[in-house]
C-alpha positions as CSV (number, residue, x, y, z in Angstrom):
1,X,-12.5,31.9,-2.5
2,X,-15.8,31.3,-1.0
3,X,-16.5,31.1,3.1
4,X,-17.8,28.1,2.5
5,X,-15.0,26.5,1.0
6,X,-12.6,28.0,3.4
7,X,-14.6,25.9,6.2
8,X,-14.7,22.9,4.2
9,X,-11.0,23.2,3.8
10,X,-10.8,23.9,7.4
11,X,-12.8,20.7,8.5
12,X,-10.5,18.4,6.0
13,X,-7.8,19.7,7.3
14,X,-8.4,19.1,10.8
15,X,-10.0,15.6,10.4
16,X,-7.0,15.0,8.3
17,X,-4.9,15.8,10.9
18,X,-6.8,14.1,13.8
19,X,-6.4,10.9,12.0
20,X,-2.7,11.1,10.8
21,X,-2.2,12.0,14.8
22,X,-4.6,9.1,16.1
23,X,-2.5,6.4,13.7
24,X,0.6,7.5,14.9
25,X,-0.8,7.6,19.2
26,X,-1.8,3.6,17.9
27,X,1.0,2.5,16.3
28,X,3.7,3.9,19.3
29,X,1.2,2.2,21.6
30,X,1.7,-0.7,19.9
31,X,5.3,0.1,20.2
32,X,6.2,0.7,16.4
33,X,8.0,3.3,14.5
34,X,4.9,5.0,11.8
35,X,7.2,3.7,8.8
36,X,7.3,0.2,10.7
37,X,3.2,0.3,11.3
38,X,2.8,1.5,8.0
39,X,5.1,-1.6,6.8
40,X,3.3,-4.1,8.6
41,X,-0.3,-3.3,7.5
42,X,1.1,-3.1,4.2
43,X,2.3,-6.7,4.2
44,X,-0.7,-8.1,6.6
45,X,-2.9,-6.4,3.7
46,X,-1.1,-7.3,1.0
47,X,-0.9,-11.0,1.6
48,X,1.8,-13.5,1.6
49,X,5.1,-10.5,0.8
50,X,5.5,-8.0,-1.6
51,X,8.5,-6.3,-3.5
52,X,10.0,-3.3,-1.7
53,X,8.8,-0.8,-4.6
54,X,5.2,-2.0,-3.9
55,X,5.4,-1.6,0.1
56,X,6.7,2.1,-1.2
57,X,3.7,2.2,-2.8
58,X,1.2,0.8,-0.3
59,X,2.3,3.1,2.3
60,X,3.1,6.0,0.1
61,X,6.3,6.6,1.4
62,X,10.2,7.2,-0.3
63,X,11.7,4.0,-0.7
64,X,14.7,5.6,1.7
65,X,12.1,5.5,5.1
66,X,11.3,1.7,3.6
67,X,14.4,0.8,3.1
68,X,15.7,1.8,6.7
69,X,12.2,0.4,8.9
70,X,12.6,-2.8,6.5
71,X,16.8,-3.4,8.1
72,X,15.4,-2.6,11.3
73,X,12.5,-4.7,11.4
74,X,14.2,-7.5,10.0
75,X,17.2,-6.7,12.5
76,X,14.7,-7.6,14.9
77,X,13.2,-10.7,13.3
78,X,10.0,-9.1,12.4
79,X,10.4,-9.7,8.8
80,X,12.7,-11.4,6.3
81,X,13.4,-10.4,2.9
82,X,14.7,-12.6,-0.4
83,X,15.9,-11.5,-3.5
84,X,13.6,-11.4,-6.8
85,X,14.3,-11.8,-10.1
86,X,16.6,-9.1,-11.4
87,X,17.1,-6.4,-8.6
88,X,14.0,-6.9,-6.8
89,X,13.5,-7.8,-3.1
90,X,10.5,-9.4,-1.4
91,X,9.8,-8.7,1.9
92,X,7.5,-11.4,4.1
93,X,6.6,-11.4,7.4
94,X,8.6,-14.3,10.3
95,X,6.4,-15.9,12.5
96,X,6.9,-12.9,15.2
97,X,5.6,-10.4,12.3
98,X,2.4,-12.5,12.0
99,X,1.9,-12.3,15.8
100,X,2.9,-8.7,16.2
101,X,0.4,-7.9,13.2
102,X,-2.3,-10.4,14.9
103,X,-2.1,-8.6,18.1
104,X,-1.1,-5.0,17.1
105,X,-2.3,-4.1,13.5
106,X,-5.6,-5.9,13.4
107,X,-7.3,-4.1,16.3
108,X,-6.5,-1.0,14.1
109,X,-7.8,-2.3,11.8
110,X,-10.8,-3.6,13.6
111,X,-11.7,0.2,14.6
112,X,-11.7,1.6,11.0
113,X,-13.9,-1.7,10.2
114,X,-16.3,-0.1,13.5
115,X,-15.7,3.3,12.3
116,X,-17.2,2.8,8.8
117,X,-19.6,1.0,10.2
118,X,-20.8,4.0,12.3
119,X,-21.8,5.7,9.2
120,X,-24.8,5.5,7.0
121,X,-24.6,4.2,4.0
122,X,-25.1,7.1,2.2
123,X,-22.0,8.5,3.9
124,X,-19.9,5.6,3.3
125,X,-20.7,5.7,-0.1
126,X,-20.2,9.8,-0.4
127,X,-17.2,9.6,1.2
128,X,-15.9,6.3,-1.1
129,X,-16.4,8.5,-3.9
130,X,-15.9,11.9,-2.9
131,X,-12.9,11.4,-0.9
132,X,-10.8,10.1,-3.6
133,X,-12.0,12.8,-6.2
134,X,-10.3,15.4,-3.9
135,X,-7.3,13.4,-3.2
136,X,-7.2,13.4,-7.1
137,X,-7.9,17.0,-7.4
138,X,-5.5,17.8,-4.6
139,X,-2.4,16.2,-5.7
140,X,-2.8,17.3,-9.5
141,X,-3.3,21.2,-8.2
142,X,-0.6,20.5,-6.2
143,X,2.3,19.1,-8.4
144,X,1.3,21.5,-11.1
145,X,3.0,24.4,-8.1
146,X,6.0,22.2,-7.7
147,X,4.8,20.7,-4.9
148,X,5.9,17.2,-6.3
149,X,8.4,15.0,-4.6
């Protein structure tokens, strides 16, 4: 392996890491869980609810951690959730989830919106394609050493 892609490596690492810590400093200042943040941008993004198997999807998490942010943040009337057709379930946000998203998810959201904005557009669009490419790349080299969940 090449020192140059040993610092690369090291740099994605770290930023990776910087960023997976700043999301979770944001979303227990706003006072949520990850799962629960994760949730909630999830639905704000998603529109007007989604099935359980796609908020699994949207946050890339086991549908286990779902399951048990969805009972608590419906416990505390953050959410509600109807039955679909067949086994599915739809979770939406209550009026108390829009506000909590309103005054706790958007900001976040706001400051990726700023920090995209604080690159070129060469950059944005190097790191709109590049970024996903390794995230391919990754993942495939990865569950090919039984590193798949």
């Amino acid at each position: 392996m090449t020192t140059d892609l040993l610092s690369l490596q090291k740099t994605i690492n770290a930023a990776s890491k910087r960023i997976e810590e700043a999301y979770h400093r944001a979303a227990h200042a706003a006072g949520l869980s990850d799962s629960a943040f994760d949730i909630l941008y999830a639905l704000h993004v998603a529109g007007e609810g989604c099935s359980q198997r796609q908020l699994c999807e949207l946050c890339f998490t086991r549908k286990q951690t779902v399951n048990s942010a969805i009972k608590r943040l419906q416990q505390n009337g953050t959410v509600r959730v109807e039955t679909g057709p067949g086994r599915a379930t739809h979770i939406f946000l209550t009026e108390r989830g829009r506000e909590l998203v309103t005054n706790r998810v958007t900001p976040i959201i706001d400051a990726e919106m700023a920090a995209l904005d604080a690159l070129s557009p060469q950059q944005r669009t190097t790191l709109s394609t590049g970024l996903p490419r390794y995230a391919d790349a990754l993942v495939n080299a990865l569950d090919g050493t039984g590193g798949r969940r």
